[in-house]
N, C-alpha and C positions, 0 to 999 in steps of 0.2 A: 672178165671185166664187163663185156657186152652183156652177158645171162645174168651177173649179177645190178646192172643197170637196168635191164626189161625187169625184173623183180622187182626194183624200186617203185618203177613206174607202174606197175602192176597195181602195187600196195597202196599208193596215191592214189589209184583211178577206183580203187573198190575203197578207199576209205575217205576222200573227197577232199576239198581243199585243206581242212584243217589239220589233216597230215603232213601237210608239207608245209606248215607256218610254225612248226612246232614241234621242240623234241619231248614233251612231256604227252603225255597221256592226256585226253579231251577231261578235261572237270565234268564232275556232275552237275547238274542244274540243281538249286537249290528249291527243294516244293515253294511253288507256287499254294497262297492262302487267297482264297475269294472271300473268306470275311471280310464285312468293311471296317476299315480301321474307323475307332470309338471316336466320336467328338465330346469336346469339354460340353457339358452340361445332358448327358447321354441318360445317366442315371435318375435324371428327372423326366425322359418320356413315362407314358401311363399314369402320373401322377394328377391329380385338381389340383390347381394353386390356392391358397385360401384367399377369400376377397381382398381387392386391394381397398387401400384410404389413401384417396389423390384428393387433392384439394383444389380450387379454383379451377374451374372445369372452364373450357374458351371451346367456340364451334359447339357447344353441346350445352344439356341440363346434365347436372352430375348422374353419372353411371353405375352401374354398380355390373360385376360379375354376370349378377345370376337375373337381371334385365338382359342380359345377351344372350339367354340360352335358346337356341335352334339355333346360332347364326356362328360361321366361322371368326374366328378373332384373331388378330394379329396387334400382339404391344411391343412396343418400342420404345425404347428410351434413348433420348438425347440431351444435348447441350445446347449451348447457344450459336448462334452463327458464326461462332469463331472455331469451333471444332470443326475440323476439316473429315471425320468421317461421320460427321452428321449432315455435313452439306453434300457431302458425293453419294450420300443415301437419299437424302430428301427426296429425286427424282422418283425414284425407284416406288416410295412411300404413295407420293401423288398419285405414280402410275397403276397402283394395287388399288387405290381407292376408287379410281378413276372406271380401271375394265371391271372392277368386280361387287362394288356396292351395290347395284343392282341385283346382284346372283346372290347375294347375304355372307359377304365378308363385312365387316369390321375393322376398320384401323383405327387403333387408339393409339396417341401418342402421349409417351411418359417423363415428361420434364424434371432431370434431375440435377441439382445444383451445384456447380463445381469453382466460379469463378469465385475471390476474394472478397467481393464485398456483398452484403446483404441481400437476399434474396426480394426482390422484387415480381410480384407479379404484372407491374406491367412491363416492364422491362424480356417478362417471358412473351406478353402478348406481341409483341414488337419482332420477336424471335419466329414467333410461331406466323406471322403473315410475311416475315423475309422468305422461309421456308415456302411457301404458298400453301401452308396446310389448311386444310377443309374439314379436316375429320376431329371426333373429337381428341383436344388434349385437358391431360388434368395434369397439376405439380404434384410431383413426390417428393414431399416435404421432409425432411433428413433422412431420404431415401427408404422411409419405411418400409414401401413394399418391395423396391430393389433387393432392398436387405432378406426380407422371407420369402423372397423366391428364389432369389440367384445369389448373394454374397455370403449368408451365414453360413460357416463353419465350412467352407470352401474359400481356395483362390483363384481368387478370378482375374484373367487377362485383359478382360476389358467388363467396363459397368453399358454401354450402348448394345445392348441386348434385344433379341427381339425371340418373341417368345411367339409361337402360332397354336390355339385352342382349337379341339374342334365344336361342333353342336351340342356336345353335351359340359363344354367347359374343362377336357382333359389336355392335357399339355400332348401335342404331337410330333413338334418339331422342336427346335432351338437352333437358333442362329447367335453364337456364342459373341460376338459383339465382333468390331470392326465396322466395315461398309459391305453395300452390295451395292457397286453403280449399276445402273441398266446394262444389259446388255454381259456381265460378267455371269461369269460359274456360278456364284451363290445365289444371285439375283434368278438364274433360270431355275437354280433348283427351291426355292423359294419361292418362286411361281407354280412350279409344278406343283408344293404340295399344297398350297392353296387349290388350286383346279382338283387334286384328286380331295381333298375334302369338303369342299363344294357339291363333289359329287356322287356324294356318298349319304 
């Protein structure tokens, strides 16, 4: 009984705790993948978006694409002050324009129409100084370019999308819509790819 209890304890001490929490055999660990898992709108890095057609341009003379070439771009589309993941971004917006206008970012904001009654531009301008934006915005007027860059022939989880170009006007990132508040996961990595395109 003694010889066969030291064997026990033998077998525990050479095979470590999980010997002794368990009559089954240790599992295998299932391979680990370091791929990163894909995000929705993946399949459009590398690509140029074709120019957009925004209308009523506020903060700015209307833009165009290919007036922005040398300079990082960041678009984004929102709603009005009642969307509550256009407001918990807004900061974030200000903030990009704020540290980085200087170094040759770009923030364009892209006003697209969702509430019931008629589309008012001034009703956006109203929208766009609740927000404190400074940068330019233009209306995307039945969401024309929404549609050919992000919604045709895809489904999308959200239309508040923010798209980041670089110098030469190629799509490099995507931030598939929702919010990025300050200070959150998306918001640092969305900084950082600004900063590495900046720097580049």
């Amino acid at each position: 009984m003694v010889r066969a209890l030291s064997r026990s304890l033998l077998v525990a001490a050479l095979l470590g705790p999980a010997a002794c929490s368990s009559s089954q055999p240790p599992a295998s660990s299932p391979p680990t993948s370091t791929a990163p898992t894909p995000r929705e709108g993946d399949e459009l890095l590398g690509a140029t978006p074709p120019e957009w057609t925004a209308d009523h341009w506020m903060n700015s003379p209307p833009l165009t694409l290919a007036s922005l070439r040398g300079q990082v771009v960041l678009v984004r589309w929102f709603m009005s002050t009642e969307c509550p993941l256009c407001s918990a971004t807004a900061p974030s917006l200000r903030a990009f324009d704020a540290d980085y206008r200087a170094k040759g970012l770009r923030v364009v904001g892209m006003y697209h129409h969702k509430d019931p009654e008629p589309l008012d531009p001034a009703k956006v301008e109203t929208y766009v100084k609740r927000f404190g934006y400074r940068f330019p915005v233009g209306i995307d007027t039945d969401w024309r370019t929404l549609r050919q860059w992000w919604l045709d022939g895809h489904d999308r989880h959200f239309t508040s999308v923010s798209f980041l170009l670089d110098k030469q006007g190629v799509i490099r990132f995507i931030h598939p819509g929702g919010k990025y508040e300050p200070g959150s996961d998306d918001e640092k990595q969305l900084r950082g790819q600004i900063e590495r395109l900046l720097a580049m």
